[in-house]
C-alpha positions in Angstrom: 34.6 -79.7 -26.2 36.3 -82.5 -27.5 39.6 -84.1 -25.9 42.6 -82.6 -27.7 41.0 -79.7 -28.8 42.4 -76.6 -27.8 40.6 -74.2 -25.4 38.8 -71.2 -27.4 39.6 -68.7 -24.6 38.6 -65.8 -26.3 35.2 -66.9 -27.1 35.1 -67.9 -23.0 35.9 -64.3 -22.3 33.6 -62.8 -24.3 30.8 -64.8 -22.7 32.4 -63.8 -19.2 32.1 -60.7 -20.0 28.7 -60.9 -21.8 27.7 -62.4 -18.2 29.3 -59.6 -15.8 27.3 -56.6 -18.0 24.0 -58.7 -17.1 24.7 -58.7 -13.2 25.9 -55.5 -13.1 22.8 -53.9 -14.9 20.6 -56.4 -12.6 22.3 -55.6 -9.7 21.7 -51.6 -10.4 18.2 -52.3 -11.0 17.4 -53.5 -8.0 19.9 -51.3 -6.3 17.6 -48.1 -8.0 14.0 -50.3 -7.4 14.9 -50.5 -3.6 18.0 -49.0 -2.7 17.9 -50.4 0.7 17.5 -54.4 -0.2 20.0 -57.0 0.1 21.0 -58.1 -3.1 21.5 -62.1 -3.2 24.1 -62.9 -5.4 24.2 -66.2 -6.2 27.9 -68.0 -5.3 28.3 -69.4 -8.9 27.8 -65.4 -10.4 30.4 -64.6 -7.5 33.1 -66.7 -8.9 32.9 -65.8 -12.3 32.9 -62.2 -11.9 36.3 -61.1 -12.3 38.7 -58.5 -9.6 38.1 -55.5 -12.1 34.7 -55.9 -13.0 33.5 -56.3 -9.5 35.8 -53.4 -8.4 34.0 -51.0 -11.7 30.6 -53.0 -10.2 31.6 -51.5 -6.3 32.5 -48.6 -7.8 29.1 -48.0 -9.6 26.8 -48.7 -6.7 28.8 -46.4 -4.7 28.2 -43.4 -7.2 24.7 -44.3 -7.1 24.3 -44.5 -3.5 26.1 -41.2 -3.3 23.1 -40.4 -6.0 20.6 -41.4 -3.7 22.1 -39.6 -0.7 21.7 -36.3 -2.2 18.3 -37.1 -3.5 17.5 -37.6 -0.1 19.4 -34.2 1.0 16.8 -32.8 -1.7 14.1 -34.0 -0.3 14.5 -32.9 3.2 15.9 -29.5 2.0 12.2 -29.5 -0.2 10.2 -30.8 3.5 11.8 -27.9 5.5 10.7 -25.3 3.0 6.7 -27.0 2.8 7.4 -26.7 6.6 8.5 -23.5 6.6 5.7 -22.5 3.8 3.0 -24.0 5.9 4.2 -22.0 8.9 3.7 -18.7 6.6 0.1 -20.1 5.5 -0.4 -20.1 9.3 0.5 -16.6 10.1 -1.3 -15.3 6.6 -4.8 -17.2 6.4 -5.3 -18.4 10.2 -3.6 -14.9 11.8 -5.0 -12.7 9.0 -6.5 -9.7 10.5 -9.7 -10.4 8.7 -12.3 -13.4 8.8 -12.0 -15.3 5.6 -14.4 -18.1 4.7 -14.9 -20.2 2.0 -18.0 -20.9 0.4 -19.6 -23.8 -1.6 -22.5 -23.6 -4.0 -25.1 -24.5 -1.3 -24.5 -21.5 1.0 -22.9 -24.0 3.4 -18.9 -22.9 4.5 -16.5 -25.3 3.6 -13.4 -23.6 5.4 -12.6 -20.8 7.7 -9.9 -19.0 9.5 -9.4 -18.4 13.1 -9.8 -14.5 12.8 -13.8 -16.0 11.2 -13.8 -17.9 14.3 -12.5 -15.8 17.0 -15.3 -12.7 15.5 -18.2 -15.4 15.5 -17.2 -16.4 19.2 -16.9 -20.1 18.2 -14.4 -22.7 17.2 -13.7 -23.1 13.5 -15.3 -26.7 13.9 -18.8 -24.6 14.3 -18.5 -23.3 11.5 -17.8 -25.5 8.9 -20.4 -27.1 6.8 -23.0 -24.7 8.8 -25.0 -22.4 6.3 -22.6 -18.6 6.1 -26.7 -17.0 6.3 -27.1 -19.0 9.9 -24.6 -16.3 11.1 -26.5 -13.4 9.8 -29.2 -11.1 11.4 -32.7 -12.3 9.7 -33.5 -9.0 7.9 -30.0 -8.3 6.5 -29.5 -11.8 4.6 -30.8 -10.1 1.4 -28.1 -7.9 1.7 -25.6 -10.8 1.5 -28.0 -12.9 -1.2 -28.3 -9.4 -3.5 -24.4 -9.4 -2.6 -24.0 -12.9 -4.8 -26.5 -12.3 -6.8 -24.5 -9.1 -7.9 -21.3 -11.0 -8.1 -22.6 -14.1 -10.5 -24.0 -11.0 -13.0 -21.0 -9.2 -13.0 -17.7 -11.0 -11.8 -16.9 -8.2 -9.9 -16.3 -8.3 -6.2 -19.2 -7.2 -4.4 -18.6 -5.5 -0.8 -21.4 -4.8 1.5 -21.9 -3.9 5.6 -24.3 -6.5 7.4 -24.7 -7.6 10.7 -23.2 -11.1 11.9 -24.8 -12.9 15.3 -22.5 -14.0 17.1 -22.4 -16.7 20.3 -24.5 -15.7 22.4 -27.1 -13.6 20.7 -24.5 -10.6 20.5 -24.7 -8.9 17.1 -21.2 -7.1 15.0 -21.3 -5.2 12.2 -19.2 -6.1 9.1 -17.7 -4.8 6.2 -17.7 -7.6 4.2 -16.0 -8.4 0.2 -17.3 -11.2 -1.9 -15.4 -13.0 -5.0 -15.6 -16.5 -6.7 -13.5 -18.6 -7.6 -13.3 -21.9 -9.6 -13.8 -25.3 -7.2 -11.7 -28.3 -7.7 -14.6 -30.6 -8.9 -15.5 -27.9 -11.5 -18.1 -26.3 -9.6 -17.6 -22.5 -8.5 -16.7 -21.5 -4.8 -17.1 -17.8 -2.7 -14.6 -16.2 -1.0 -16.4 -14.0 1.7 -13.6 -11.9 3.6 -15.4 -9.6 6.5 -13.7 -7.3 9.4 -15.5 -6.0 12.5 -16.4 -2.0 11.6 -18.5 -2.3 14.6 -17.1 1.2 16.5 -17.0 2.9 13.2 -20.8 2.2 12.6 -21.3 3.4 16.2 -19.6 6.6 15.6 -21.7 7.3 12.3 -24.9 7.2 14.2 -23.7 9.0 16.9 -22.4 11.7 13.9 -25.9 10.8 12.5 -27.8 12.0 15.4 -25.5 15.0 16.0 -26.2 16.2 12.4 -30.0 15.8 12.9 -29.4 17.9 16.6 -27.1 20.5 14.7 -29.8 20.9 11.7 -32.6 20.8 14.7 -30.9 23.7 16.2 -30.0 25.4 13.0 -33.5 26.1 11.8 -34.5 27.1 15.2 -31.7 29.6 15.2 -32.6 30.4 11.6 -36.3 31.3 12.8 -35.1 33.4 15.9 -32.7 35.2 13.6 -35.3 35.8 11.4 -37.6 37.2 14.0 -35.2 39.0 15.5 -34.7 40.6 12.2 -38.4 41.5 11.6 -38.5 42.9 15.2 -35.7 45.0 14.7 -36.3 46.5 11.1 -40.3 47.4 12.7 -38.8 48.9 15.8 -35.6 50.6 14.0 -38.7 52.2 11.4 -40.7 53.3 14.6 -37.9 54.9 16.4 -37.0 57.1 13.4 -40.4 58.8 13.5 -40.0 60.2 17.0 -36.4 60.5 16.4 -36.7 62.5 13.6 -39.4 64.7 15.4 -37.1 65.1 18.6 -34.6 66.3 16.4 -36.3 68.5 14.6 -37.8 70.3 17.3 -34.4 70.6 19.1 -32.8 72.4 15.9 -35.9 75.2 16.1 -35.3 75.3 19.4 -31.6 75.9 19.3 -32.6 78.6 16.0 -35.3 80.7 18.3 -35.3 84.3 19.4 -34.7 85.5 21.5 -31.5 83.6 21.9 -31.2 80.6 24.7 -29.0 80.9 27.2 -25.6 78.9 28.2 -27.6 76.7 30.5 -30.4 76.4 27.8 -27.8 75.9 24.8 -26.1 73.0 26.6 -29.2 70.7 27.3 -30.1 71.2 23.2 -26.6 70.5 22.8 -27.2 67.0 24.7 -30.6 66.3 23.0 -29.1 66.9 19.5 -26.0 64.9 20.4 -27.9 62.0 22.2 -30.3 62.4 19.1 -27.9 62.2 16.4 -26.1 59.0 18.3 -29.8 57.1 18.6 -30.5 57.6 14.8 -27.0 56.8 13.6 -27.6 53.6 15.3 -31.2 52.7 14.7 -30.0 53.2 11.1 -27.3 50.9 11.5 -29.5 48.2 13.2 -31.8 49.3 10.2 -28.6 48.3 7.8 -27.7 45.1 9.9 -31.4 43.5 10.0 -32.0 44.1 6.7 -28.7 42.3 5.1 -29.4 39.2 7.3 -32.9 39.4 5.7 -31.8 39.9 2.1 -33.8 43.0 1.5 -30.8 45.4 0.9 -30.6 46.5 -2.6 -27.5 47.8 -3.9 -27.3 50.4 -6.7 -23.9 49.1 -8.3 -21.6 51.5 -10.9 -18.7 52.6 -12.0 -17.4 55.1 -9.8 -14.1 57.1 -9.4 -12.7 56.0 -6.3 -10.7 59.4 -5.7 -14.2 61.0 -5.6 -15.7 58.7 -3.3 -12.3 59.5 -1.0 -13.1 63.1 -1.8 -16.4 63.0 -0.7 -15.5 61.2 2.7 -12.6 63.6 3.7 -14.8 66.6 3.6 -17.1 64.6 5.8 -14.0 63.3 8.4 -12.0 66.0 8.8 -13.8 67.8 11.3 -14.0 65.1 13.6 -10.5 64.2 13.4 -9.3 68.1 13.6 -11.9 68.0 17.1 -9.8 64.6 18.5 -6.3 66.1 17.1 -5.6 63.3 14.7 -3.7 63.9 11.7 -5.1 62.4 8.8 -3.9 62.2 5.4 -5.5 60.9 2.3 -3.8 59.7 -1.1 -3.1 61.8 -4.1 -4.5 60.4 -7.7 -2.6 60.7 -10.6 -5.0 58.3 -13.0 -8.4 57.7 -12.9 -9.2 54.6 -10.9 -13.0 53.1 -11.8 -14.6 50.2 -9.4 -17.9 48.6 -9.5 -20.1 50.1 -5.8 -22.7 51.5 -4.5 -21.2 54.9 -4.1 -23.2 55.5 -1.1 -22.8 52.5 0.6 -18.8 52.0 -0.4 -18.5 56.2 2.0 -20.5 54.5 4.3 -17.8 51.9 4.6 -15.1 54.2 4.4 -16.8 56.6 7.0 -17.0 54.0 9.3 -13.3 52.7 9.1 -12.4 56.4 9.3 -14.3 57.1 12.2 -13.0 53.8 14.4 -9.5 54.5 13.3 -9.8 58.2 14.5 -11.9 57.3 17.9 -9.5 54.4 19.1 -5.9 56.0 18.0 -3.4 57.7 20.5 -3.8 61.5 21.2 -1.9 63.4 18.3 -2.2 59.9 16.9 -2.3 59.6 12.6 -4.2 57.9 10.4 -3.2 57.1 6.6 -5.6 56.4 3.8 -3.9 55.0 0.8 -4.7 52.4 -2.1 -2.9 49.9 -4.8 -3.7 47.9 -7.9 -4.0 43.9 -6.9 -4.0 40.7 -8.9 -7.0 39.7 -10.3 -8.1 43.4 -11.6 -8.8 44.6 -7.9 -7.8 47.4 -6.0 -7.4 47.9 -2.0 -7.9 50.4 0.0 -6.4 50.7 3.1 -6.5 53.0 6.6 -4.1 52.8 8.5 -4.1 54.1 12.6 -1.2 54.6 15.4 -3.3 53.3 17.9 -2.7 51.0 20.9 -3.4 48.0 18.4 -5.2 44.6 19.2 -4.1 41.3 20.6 -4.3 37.8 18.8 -7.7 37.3 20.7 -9.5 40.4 19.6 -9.1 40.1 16.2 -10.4 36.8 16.4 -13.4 38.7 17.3 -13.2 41.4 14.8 -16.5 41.5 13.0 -19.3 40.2 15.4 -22.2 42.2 15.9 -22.3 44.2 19.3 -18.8 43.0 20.0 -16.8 46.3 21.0 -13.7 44.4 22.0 -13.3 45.4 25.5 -14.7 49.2 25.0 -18.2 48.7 26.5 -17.8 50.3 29.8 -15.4 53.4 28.2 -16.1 56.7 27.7 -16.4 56.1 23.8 -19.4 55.7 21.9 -20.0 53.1 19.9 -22.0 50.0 19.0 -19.9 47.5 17.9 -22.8 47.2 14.7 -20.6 49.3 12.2 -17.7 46.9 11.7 -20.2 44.1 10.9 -21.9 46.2 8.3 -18.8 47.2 6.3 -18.0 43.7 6.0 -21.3 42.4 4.8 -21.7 45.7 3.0 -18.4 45.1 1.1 -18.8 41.7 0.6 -22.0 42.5 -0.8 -20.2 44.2 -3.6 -18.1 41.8 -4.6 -15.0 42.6 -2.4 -13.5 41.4 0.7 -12.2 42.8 3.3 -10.2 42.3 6.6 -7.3 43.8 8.8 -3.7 43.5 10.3 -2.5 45.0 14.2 0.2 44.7 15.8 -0.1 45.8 19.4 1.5 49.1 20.7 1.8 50.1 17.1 -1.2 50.5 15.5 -3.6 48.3 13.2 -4.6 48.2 9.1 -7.7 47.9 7.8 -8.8 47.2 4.0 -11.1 46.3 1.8 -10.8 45.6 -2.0 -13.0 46.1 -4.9 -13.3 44.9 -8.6 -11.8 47.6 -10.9 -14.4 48.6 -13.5 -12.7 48.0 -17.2 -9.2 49.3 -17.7 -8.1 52.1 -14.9 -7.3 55.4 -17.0 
């Protein structure tokens, strides 16, 4: 500038100003390049930077130090939660209650967790980069190679059980689970995830071998049954002949003339009564032997049940009017079909007659009575006043020779006829079974298929 020009102070300002923008950017350059660097300012910048502009300037660095202070706040918010996250990661792979390995293309395990470790017996150090086959059982490695074989066709995890060896020469069994899944280079890894089913594997043999024992003793049973069965139908068929015969002679004996005496009359009595009881039950044995066999034919039909009933109170009443038992049978105001054997389905109803007549109370009752079920069936029921049974002998209803307590009473019996109803009944396409309440009496039934519509 010349002398005796005047000062162009507003182009100086400009400049000045031009020249404060420039530090201030440079200064928060290097302020956000290295927030922690002393920034040399050189003395001749100083001094032209004016009171405002380096009070805006102060006041800028301070907002971005405040900036930087809760990026920092950020970041060691975001370093507690990895913390936190790798603790989790911890307690989920390391602690998980299953071994997990991971597995490269070569067999060889590139990574495993402690649970791997602690079932193998060894640190996690001998495992990795060791072949995952090194830890199998010699034998059972085709179950693991089929294993991957299955899972490269398919995709699908593959689960098989194996044995592992582990330190020591010790052996576990293992249910293990197979997947892939895509490597970081590109190539593909396996996942192989095993628990120890050891005990479980135990307990199935030990079932194993118990089934075998059971099936053992089964078809020896089966063959003892069997010739029991044979036995008893040959003896029951040679009894009746001389049965038959002693019979037979006592009845011409008890017919002759001139008449027998008292003394005489009583001893035919007791063979004819001893000789009726011994048929009745070689012809239940006879019954028994040959259901278990299979060689009972039945000659099924529609009969009237109210004739069948008919049939069986002529039959029963004498022997409960002789034991003073009341007995009462029902009344039928429609024709009720079923589907029997008519002689068999009396022989049923003969024998529940005669048990609930022989064990009720003297002057005791016994009601006969039937009803329409569901499912196009009909029961029949007799009911006793009899002492009744407890909880444990009608757990015992039903088994052959099994007279619930009777044996050494003065009533006959064989504990045979209860057993043959059932399978008798059952036979014919019914069931049958009982109630009893003690001190009051007990119920039995048996129910049959109706035959059509009843009438």
């Amino acid at each position: 500038m010349k002398a005796g020009q005047p000062k162009n102070t507003r182009g100086t300002r400009l400049d000045d100003a031009v020249v404060s923008i420039k530090v201030l950017q440079s200064l928060r350059r290097r302020a956000e390049d290295n927030p922690r660097m002393k920034v040399a300012v050189p003395p001749e910048i100083v001094n032209q930077i004016k009171a405002e502009e380096a009070q805006l300037l102060y006041h800028e660095l301070r907002v971005h130090q405040i900036e930087l202070e809760l990026q920092n706040e950020e970041l060691r918010q975001v370093q507690v939660e990895l913390e936190r996250a790798r603790e989790r990661y911890f307690d989920l792979y390391d602690l998980a209650p299953v071994g997990y390995c991971t597995v490269n293309e070569q067999g060889l395990i590139l990574e495993a967790n402690l649970t791997a470790a602690t079932l193998m017996g060894v640190s996690r150090s001998a495992l990795v980069k060791r072949p995952i086959t090194r830890f199998m059982l010699a034998h059972q490695r085709i179950i693991y190679q089929h294993s991957c074989q299955q899972l490269h066709a398919s995709g699908q995890t593959q689960t098989c059980e194996l044995q592992l060896v582990r330190e020591g020469g010790a052996t576990l069994w293992v249910s293990m689970a197979i997947n892939v899944a895509q490597g970081k280079t590109g190539g593909t890894t396996l996942r192989v995830m095993f628990k120890d089913v050891s005990e479980r594997v135990q307990l199935d043999n030990v079932l194993k071998e118990k089934s075998l024992e059971l099936e053992r003793t089964r078809q020896v049973a089966d063959k003892a049954n069997r010739a029991k069965s044979d036995f008893l139908a040959s003896m029951s068929h040679e009894l009746r002949s001389p049965l038959n015969a002693v019979l037979g002679f006592a009845q011409l004996l008890q017919a002759s003339a001139p008449a027998l005496t008292a003394v005489q009359q009583a001893s035919i009595d007791q063979i004819l009564q001893g000789g009726w009881f011994l048929l009745d039950l070689v012809n239940e044995i006879l019954d028994l032997s040959s259901i278990e066999a299979g060689k009972l034919a039945l000659v099924m039909a529609p009969e009237p049940l109210a004739d069948v009933l008919q049939d069986c109170q002529s039959l029963i009443e004498p022997l409960a009017a002789s034991s003073g038992i009341q007995i009462t049978f029902p009344a039928f105001d429609e024709v009720c079909m079923v589907q029997t054997d008519r002689r068999r389905l009396k022989q049923v109803v003969i024998n529940l007659l005669t048990n609930a007549i022989k064990y009720n109370r003297p002057q005791g009752t016994v009601n006969i009575s039937w009803r329409l079920c569901p499912g196009g069936r009909v029961r029949v029921s007799v009911q006793d006043t009899g002492l009744g049974l407890s909880a444990s002998q009608m757990a015992q209803l039903f088994q052959p020779f099994n007279r619930l307590g009777q044996e050494s009473g003065l009533l006959e019996g064989t504990g045979i006829g209860l057993v043959v109803s059932k399978q008798l009944v059952e036979l014919m396409g019914g069931s049958i079974g009982s109630h009893s309440t003690v001190g009051v009496g007990s119920e039995f039934w048996f129910e049959l298929l109706l035959c059509g519509d009843k009438h």
